[in-house]
N, C-alpha and C positions, 0 to 999 in steps of 0.2 A: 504494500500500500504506500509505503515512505515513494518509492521509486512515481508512481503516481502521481504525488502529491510534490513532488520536487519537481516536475517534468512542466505539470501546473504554474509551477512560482519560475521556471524560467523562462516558460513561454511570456508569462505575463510581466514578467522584467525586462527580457530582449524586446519586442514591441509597446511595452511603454516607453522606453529610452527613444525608441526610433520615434516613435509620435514626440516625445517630448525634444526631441533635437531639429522637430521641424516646427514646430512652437517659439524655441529661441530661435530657429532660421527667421523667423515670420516677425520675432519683435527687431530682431538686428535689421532686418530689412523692408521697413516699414511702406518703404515705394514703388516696391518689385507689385507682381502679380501672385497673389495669395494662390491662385486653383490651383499652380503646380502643386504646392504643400499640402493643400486639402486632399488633393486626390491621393498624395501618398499617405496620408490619415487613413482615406477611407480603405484602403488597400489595405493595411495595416492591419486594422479592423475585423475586413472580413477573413483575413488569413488567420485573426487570432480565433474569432468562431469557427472556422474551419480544421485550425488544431484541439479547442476544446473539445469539439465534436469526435471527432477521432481519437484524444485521449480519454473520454466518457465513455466509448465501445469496450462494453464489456463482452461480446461475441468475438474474440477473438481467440484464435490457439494457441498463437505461442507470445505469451505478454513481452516478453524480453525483445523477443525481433520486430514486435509492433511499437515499442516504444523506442528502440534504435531508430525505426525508420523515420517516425516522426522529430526525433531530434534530426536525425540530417537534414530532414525533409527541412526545419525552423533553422539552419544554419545557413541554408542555401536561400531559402526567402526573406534572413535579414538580411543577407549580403546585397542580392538586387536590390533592396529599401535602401540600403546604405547606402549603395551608389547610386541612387536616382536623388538620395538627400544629396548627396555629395554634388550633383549635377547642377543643383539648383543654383 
């Protein structure tokens, strides 16, 4: 269960950070155009309901290879987030 609940607290830590570094993007640049930053918000978003979802599947057989996958799976979708922040 610990493994669950720790998969939880870093989905929700790695996509807070990213939303919240596009928050200080948005106050440091007060004159740009906000919808780049909202759209990687909303992205952000639904990629995190899309891992809670998959980490709340309890029909699964083998818990350990389901939870590796979805960590890669959050490694490899904050890196895009990162660099689309980065882009900005």
């Amino acid at each position: 269960m610990a493994n669950r609940r720790d998969l939880k607290k870093d989905i929700n830590y790695v996509l807070g950070d990213i939303i919240e570094e596009v928050y200080v993007w948005e106050l440091d640049n007060p004159d740009k155009d906000g919808k780049s930053g909202e759209a990687i918000i909303d992205e952000a978003i639904t990629s995190f309901d899309g891992f809670m979802a998959r980490v709340n599947d309890r029909k699964v057989e083998n818990p350990s290879k389901h939870f590796k996958a979805i960590r890669e799976d959050l490694e490899k979708t904050a890196q895009a987030l990162i660099a689309k922040v980065n882009s900005l």
